[in-house]
NUMARNU-818678 format. One record per residue (C-alpha): residue number from 1; residue in three letters; x, y, z. Coordinates in steps of 0.5 Angstrom, whole numbers. Layout:
<recs>
<rec num="NUM" residuo="ALA" px="X" py="Y" pz="Z"/>
...
</recs>
This chain:
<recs>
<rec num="1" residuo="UNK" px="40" py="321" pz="-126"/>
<rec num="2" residuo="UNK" px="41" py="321" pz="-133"/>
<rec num="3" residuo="UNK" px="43" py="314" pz="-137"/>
<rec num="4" residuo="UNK" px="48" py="314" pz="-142"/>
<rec num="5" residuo="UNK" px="46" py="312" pz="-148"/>
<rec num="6" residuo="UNK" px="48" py="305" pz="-151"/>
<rec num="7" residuo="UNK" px="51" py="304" pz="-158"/>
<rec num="8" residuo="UNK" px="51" py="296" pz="-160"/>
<rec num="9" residuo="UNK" px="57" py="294" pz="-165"/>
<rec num="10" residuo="UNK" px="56" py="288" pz="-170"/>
<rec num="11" residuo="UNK" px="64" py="285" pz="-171"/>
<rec num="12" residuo="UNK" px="66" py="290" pz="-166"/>
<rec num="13" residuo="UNK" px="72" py="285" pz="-164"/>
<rec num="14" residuo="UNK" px="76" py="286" pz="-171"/>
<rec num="15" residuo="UNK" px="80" py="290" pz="-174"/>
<rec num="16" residuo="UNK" px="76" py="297" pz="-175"/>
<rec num="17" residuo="UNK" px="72" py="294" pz="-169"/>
<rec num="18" residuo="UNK" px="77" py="296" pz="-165"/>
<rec num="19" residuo="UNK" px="78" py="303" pz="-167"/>
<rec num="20" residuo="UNK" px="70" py="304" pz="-168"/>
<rec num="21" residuo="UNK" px="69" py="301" pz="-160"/>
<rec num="22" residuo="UNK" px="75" py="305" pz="-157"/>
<rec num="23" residuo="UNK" px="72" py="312" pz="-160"/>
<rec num="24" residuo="UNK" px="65" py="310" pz="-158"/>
<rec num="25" residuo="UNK" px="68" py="309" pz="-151"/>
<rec num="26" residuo="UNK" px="71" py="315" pz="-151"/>
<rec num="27" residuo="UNK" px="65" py="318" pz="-153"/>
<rec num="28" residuo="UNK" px="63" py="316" pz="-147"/>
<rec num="29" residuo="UNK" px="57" py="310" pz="-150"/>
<rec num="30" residuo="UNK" px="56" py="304" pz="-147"/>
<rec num="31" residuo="UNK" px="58" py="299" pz="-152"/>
<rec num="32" residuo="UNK" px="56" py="293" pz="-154"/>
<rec num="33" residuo="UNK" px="60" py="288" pz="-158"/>
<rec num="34" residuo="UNK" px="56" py="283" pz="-162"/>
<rec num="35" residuo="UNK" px="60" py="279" pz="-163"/>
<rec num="36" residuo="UNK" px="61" py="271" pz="-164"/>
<rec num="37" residuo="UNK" px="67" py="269" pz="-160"/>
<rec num="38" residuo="UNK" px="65" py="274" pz="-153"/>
<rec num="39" residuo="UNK" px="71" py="270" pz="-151"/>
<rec num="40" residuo="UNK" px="76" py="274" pz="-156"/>
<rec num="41" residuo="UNK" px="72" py="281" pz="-155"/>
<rec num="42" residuo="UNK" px="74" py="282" pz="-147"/>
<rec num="43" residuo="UNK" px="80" py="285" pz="-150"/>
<rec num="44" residuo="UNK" px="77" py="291" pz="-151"/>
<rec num="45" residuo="UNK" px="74" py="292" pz="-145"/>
<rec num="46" residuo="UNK" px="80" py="296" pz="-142"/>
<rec num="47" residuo="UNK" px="78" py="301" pz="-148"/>
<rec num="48" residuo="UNK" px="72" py="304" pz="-143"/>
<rec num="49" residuo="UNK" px="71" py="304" pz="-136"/>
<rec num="50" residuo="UNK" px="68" py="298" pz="-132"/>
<rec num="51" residuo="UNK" px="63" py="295" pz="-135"/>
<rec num="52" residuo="UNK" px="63" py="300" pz="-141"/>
<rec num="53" residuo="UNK" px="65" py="295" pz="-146"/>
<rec num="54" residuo="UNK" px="60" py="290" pz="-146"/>
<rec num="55" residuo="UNK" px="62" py="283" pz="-150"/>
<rec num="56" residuo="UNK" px="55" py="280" pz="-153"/>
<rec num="57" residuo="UNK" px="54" py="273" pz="-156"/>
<rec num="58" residuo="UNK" px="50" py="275" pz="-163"/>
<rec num="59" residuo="UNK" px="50" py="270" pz="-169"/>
<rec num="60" residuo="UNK" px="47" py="273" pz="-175"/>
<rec num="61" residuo="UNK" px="45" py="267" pz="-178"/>
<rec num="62" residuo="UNK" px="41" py="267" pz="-171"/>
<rec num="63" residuo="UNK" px="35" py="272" pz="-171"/>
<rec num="64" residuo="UNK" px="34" py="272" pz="-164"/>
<rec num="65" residuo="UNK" px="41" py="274" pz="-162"/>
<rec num="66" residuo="UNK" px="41" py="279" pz="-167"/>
<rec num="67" residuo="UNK" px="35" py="282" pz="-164"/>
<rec num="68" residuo="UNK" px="38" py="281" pz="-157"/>
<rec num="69" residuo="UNK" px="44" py="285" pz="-159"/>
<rec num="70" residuo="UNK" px="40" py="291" pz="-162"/>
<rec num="71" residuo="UNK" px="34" py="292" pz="-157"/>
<rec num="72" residuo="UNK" px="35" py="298" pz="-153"/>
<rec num="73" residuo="UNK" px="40" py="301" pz="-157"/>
<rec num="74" residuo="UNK" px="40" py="308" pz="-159"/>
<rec num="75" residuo="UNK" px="46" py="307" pz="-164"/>
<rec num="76" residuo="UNK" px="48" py="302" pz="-169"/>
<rec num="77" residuo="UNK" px="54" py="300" pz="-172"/>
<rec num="78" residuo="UNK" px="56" py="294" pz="-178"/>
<rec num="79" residuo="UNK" px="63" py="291" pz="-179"/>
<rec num="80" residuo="UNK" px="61" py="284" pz="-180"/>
<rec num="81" residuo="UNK" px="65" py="281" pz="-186"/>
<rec num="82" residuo="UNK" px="68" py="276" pz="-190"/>
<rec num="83" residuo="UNK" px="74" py="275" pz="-194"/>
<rec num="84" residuo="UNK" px="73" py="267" pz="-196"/>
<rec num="85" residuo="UNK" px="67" py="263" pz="-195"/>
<rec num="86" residuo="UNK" px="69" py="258" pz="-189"/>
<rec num="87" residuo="UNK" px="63" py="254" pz="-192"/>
<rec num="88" residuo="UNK" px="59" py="254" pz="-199"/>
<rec num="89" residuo="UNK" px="54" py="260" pz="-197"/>
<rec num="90" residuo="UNK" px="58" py="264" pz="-192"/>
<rec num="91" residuo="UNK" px="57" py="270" pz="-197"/>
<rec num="92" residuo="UNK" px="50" py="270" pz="-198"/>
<rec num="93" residuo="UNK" px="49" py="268" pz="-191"/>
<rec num="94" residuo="UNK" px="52" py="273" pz="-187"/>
<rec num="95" residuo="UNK" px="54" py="279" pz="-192"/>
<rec num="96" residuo="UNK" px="48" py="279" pz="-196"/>
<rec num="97" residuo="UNK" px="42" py="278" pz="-192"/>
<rec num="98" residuo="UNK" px="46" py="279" pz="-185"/>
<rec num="99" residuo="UNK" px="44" py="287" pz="-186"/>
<rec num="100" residuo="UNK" px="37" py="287" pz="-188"/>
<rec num="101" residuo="UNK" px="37" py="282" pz="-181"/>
<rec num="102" residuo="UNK" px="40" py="288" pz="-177"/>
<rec num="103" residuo="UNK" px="37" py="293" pz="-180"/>
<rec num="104" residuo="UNK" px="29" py="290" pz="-179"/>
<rec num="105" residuo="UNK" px="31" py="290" pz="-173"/>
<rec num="106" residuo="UNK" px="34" py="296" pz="-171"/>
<rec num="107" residuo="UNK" px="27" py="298" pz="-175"/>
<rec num="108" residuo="UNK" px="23" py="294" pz="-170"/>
<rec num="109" residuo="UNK" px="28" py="297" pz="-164"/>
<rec num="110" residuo="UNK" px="27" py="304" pz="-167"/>
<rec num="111" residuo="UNK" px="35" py="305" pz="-167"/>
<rec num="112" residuo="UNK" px="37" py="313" pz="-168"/>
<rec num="113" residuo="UNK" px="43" py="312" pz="-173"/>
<rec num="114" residuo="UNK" px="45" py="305" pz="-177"/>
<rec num="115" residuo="UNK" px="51" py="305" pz="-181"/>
<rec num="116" residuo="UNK" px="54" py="300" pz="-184"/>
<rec num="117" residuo="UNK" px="60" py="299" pz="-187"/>
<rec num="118" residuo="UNK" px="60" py="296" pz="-193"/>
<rec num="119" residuo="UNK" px="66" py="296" pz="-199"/>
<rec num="120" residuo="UNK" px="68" py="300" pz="-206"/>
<rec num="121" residuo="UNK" px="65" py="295" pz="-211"/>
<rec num="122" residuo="UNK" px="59" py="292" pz="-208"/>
<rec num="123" residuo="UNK" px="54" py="291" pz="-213"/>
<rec num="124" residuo="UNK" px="49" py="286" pz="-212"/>
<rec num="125" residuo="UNK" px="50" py="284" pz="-220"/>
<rec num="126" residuo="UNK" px="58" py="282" pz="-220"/>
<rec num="127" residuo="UNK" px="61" py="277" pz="-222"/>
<rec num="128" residuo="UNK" px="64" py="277" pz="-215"/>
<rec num="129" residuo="UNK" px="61" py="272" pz="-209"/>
<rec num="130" residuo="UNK" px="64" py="277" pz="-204"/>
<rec num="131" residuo="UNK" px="62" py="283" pz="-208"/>
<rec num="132" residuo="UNK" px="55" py="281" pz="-210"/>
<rec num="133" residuo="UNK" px="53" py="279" pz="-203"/>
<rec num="134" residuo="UNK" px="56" py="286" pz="-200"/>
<rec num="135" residuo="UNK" px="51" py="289" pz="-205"/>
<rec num="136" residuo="UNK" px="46" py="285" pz="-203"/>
<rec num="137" residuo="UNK" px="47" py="286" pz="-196"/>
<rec num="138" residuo="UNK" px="46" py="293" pz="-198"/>
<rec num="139" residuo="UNK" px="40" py="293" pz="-202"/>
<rec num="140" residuo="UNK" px="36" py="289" pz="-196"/>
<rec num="141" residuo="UNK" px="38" py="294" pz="-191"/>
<rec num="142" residuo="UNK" px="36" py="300" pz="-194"/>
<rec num="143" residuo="UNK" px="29" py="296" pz="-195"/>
<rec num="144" residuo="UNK" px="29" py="295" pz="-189"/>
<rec num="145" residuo="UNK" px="32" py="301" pz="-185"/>
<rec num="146" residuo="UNK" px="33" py="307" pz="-192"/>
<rec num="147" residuo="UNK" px="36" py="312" pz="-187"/>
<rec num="148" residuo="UNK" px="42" py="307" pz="-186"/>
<rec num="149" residuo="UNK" px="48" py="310" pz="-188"/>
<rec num="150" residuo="UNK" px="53" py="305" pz="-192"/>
<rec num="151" residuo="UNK" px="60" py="307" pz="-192"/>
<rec num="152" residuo="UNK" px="65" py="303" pz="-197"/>
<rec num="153" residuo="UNK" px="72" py="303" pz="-196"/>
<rec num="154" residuo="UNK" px="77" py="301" pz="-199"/>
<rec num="155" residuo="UNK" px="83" py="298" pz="-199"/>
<rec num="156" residuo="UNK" px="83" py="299" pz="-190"/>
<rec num="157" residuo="UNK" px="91" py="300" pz="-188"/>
<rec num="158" residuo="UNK" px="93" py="300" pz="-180"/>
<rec num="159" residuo="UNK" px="98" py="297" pz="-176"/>
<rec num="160" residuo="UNK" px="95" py="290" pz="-175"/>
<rec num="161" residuo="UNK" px="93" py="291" pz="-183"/>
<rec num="162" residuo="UNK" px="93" py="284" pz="-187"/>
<rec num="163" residuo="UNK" px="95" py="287" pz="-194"/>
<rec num="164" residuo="UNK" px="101" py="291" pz="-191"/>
<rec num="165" residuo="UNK" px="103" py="286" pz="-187"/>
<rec num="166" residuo="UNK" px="102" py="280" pz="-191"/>
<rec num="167" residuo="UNK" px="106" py="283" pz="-197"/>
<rec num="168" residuo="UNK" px="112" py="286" pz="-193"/>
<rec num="169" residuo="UNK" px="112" py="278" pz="-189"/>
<rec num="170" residuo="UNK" px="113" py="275" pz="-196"/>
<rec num="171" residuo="UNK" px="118" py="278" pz="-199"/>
<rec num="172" residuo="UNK" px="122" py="277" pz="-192"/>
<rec num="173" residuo="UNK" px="122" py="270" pz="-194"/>
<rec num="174" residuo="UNK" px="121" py="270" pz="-201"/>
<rec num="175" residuo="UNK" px="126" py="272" pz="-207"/>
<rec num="176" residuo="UNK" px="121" py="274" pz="-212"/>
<rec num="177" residuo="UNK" px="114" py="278" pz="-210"/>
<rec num="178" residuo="UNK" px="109" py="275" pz="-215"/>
<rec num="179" residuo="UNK" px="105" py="280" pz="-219"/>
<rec num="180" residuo="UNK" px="98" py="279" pz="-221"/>
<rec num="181" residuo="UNK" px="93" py="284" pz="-223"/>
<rec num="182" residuo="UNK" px="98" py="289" pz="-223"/>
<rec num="183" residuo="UNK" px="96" py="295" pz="-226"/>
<rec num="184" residuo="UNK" px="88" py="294" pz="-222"/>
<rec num="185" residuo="UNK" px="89" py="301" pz="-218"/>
<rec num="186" residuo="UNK" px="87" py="301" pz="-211"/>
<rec num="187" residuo="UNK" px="86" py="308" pz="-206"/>
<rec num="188" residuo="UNK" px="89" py="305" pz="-199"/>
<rec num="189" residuo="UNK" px="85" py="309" pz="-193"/>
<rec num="190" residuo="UNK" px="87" py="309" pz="-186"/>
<rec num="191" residuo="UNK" px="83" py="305" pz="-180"/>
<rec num="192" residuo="UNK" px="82" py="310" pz="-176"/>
<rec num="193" residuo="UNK" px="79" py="315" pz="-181"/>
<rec num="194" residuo="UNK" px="75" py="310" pz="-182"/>
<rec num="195" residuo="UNK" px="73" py="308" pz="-175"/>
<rec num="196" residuo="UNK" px="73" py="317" pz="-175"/>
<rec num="197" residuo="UNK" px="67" py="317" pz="-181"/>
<rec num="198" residuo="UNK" px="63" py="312" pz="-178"/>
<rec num="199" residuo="UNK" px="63" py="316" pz="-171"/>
<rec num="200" residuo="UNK" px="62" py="322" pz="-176"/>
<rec num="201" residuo="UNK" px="56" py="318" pz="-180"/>
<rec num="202" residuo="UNK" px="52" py="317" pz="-173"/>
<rec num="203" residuo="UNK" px="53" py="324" pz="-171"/>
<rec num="204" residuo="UNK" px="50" py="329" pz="-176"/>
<rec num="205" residuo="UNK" px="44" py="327" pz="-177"/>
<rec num="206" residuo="UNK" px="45" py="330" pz="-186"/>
<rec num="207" residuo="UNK" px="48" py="323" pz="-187"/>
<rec num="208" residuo="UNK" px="42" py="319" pz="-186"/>
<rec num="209" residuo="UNK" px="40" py="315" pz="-192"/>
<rec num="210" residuo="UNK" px="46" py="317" pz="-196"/>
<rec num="211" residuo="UNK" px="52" py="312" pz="-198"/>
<rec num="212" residuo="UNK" px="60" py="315" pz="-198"/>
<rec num="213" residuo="UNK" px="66" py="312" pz="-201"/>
<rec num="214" residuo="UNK" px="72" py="312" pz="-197"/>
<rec num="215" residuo="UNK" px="79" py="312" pz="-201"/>
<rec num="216" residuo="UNK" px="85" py="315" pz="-198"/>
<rec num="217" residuo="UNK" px="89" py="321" pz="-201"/>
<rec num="218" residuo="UNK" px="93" py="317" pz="-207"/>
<rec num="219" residuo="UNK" px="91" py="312" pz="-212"/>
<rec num="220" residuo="UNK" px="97" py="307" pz="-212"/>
<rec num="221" residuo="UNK" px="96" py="301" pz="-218"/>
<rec num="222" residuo="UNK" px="98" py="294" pz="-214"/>
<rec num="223" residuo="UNK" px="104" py="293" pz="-218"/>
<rec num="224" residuo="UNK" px="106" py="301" pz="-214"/>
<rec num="225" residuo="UNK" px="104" py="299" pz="-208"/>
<rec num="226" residuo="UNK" px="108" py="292" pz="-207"/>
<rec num="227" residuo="UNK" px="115" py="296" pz="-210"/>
<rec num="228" residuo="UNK" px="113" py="301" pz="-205"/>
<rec num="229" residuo="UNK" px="113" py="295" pz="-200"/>
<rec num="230" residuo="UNK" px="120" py="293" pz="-202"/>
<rec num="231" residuo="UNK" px="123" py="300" pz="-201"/>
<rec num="232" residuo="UNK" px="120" py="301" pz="-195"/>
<rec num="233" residuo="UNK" px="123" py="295" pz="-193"/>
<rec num="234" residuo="UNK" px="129" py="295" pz="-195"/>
<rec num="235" residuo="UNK" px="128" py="289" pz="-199"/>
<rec num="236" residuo="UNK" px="131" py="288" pz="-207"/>
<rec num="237" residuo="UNK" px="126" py="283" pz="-211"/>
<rec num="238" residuo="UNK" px="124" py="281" pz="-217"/>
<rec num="239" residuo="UNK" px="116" py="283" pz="-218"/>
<rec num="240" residuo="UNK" px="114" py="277" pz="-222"/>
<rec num="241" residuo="UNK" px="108" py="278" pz="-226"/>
<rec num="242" residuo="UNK" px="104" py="272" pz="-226"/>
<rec num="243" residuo="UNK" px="98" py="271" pz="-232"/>
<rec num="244" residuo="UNK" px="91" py="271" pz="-229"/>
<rec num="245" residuo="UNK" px="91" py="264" pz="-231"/>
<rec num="246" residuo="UNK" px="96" py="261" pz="-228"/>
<rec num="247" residuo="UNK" px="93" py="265" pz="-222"/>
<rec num="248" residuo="UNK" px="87" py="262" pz="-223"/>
<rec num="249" residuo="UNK" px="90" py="255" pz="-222"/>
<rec num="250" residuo="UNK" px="93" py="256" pz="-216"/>
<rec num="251" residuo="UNK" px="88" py="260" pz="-213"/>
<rec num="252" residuo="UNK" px="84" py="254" pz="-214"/>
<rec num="253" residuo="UNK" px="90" py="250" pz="-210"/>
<rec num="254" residuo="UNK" px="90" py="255" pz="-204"/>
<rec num="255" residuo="UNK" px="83" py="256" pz="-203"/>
<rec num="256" residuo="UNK" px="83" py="249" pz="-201"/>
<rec num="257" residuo="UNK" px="89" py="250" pz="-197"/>
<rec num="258" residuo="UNK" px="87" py="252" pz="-190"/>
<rec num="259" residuo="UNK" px="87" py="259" pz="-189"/>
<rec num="260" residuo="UNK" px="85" py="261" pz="-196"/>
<rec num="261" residuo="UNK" px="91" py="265" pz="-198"/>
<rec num="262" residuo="UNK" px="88" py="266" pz="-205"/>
<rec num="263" residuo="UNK" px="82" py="264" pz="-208"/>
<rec num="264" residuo="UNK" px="79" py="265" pz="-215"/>
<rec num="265" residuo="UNK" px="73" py="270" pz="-213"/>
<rec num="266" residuo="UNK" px="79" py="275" pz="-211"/>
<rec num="267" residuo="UNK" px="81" py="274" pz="-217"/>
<rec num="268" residuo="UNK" px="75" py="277" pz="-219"/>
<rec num="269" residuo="UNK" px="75" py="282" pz="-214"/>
<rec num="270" residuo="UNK" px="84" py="284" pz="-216"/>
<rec num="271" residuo="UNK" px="81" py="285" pz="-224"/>
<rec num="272" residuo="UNK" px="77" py="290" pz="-222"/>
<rec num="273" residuo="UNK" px="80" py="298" pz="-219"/>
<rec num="274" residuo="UNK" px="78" py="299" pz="-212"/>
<rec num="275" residuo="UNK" px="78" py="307" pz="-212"/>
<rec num="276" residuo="UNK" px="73" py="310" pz="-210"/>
<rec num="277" residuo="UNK" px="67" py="315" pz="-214"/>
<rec num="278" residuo="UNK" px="68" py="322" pz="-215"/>
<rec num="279" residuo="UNK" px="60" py="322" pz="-216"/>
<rec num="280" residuo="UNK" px="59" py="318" pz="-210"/>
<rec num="281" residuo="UNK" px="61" py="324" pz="-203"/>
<rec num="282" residuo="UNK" px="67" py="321" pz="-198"/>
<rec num="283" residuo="UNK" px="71" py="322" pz="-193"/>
<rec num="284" residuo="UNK" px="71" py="330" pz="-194"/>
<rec num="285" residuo="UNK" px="64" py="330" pz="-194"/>
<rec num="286" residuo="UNK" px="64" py="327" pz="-186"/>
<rec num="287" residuo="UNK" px="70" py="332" pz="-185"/>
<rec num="288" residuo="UNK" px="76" py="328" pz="-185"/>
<rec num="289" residuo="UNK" px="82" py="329" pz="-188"/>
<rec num="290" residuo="UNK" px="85" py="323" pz="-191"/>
<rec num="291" residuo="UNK" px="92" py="320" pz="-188"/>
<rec num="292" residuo="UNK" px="97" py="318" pz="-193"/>
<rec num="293" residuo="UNK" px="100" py="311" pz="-193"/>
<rec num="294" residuo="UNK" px="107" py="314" pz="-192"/>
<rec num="295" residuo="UNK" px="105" py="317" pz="-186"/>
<rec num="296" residuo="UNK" px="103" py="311" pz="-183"/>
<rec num="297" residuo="UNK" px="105" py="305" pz="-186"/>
<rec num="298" residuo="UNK" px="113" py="305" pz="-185"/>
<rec num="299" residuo="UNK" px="112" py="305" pz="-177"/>
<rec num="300" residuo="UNK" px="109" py="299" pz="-178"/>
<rec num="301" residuo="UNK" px="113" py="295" pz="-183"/>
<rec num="302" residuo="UNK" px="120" py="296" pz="-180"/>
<rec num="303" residuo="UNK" px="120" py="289" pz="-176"/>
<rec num="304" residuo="UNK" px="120" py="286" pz="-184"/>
<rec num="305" residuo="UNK" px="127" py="290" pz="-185"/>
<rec num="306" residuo="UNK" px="134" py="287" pz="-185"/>
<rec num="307" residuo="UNK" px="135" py="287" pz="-177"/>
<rec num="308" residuo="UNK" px="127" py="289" pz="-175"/>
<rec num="309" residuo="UNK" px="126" py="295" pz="-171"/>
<rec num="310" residuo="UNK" px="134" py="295" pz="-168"/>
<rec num="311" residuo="UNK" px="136" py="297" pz="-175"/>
<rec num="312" residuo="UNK" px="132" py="302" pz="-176"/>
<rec num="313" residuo="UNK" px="133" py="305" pz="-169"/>
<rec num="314" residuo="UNK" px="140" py="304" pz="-171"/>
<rec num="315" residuo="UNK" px="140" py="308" pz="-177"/>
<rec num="316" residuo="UNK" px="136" py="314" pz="-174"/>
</recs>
């Protein structure tokens, strides 16, 4: 009897962990979900047949989790990442030496396929913390595992999305929408076609070694998405453009604020277009045809409108 083969996912819990285990599941792998709270990682469980979906304690700081978490697997994917340090080095401790951890072992292992996603703008020379440390995790996976794919998002938009979301929750509550950056150019991309490129990567063998930006169908400026937002929300607001250095000051007041709803190193990252490269293959190379914002988005924001999904209900 033949066993099914085994694909191991590191930040499985989150949000493109959610739609990266589900197809794997539905692919019929067994999937192990690496991840620190195991506890939270059972929900996922339903997404496959008993036994399936199998939660795994993995701590990338801990090299012997890690090994643990990759032995036997035939498959690998990467999700870990982080927005803002919880403790000084979160970065340079889990995104940028993180992947040479799981790609040395993945070598060890002799792992068929390895992707991992990483973000537009990584560069190990950015004046960005969370950018440096993606292009370093980059740099020490290839080291040691240069058949790697790396898949670089963008802005990732889906129904459990903290871009969206979070904009659309302000200006519930706020009378202004404050615009920092604005003219920064952002190309949103859909968790699920993400989720479909990392099941593409893994699946033909032409996309060992090679990286991919992953940008949706229409480049927005952030100032365009908020008013988007706030049409699609039925919401009148001021866009209130705030100087970087006036951000730069509360940034350095919120970032000490649990939750870290701002923090000056995405101020770093907000200056900086998010779009991705013509030179670099995307989305159509992996034969994915990129799903608009609008054909999404709207579902999901309607509990922000005047009145919540009742009204849009009302209304149709």
């Amino acid at each position: 009897m033949a066993t099914r083969s085994v694909a191991t996912v590191f930040g499985g819990s989150g949000f493109i962990g959610r739609y990266v285990v589900k197809r794997l599941a539905e692919a019929g792998h067994v999937v192990r979900v690496a991840v620190r709270d195991t506890e939270a990682a059972r929900a996922l469980c339903p997404m496959g047949k008993v036994g399936q979906v199998v939660p795994l304690y993995c701590n990338l700081t801990q090299p012997g989790t890690v090994a643990r978490a990759v032995e036997g697997a035939d498959l690998l994917v990467n999700l870990v990442g982080i927005l803002a340090e919880r403790r000084g080095g979160d970065f340079q401790r889990i995104q940028a030496e993180g992947p040479g951890m799981i790609g040395a072992a993945a070598a060890r292992a002799a792992v068929g396929r390895v992707v991992h996603v990483s973000a537009i703008g990584a560069d190990a020379a950015a004046a960005s913390l969370y950018a440096r440390s993606k292009g370093q995790g980059e740099q020490a996976l290839r080291t040691a595992l240069p058949a790697a794919t790396i898949l670089r998002p963008s802005l990732v938009f889906g129904p459990e999305d903290q871009f969206f979301n979070r904009f659309a929750a302000l200006a519930a509550i706020s009378p202004v929408m404050p615009v920092i950056a604005g003219a920064t150019r952002m190309q949103p991309v859909y968790v699920g076609d993400v989720a479909d490129a990392v099941m593409a990567a893994l699946a033909r063998p032409e996309a060992a070694g090679v990286t991919f930006e992953l940008g949706g169908p229409t480049i927005w400026t952030f100032r365009e998405i908020l008013a988007w937002i706030l049409k699609e929300t039925n919401r009148r607001r001021w866009l209130l453009e705030v100087p970087m250095g006036v951000a730069r000051l509360q940034a350095a007041i919120l970032e000490k604020l649990p939750g870290k709803l701002l923090t000056r190193d995405q101020l770093l990252l907000l200056a900086q277009d998010n779009v991705a490269a013509a030179t670099i293959p995307g989305l159509g190379a992996l034969g994915i045809r990129p799903t608009p914002v609008d054909l999404v988005v709207p579902q999901y924001l309607q509990r922000f409108r005047p009145g919540g999904r009742r009204a849009a209900y009302a209304a149709s």
